[in-house]
C-alpha positions, -999 to +999 in steps of 0.1 A: +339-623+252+330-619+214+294-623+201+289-643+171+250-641+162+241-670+133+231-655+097+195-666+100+192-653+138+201-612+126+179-619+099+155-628+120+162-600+144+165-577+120+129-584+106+117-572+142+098-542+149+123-512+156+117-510+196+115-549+196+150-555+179+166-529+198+157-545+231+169-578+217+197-561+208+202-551+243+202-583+259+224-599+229+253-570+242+249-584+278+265-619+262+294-602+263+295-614+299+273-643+299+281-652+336+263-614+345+239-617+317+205-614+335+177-645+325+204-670+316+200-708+316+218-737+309+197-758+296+211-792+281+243-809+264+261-768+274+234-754+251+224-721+274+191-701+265+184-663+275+148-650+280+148-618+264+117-591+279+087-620+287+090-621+246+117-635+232+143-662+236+177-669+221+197-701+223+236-700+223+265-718+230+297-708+245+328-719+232+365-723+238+386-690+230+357-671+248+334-666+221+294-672+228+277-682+196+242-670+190+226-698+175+189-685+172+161-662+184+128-666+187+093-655+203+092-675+238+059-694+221+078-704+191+106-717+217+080-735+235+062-756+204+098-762+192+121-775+215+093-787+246+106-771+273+138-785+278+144-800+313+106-811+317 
């Protein structure tokens, strides 16, 4: 599958420290496959999140014509105060 990553989610990556935005990095490759993609939920609506390292969390959505779009990344905390926990 392609990876699409959102503008504002590389910039955000990108504005990591080096060993934290290659591991994120990492994980983002795995999407490739997101079926084999280790720490991947599906959350709500078909909006999947992926726990990246205890640290970090990004939120995508894959589409039809096998793309997964990375819609943003953020520190598990920041996922938390945002979005509530989805399913509780």
């Amino acid at each position: 599958m392609k990876v699409n990553i959102d503008r504002n989610a590389l910039l955000y990556i990108n504005n990591l420290p080096d060993k934290d935005r290659r591991i994120v990095k990492e994980h983002l490759l795995r999407l490739e496959d997101p079926r084999t993609a280790p720490d991947v939920e599906l959350i709500e609506n078909g909006h999947c999140r992926m726990h990246i390292a205890h640290s970090y969390t990004a939120f995508f959505d894959i589409l039809p014509g096998d793309v997964v779009n990375i819609l943003d990344v953020m520190t598990i905390e920041e996922a938390h105060k945002r979005y509530k926990r989805f399913g509780k």
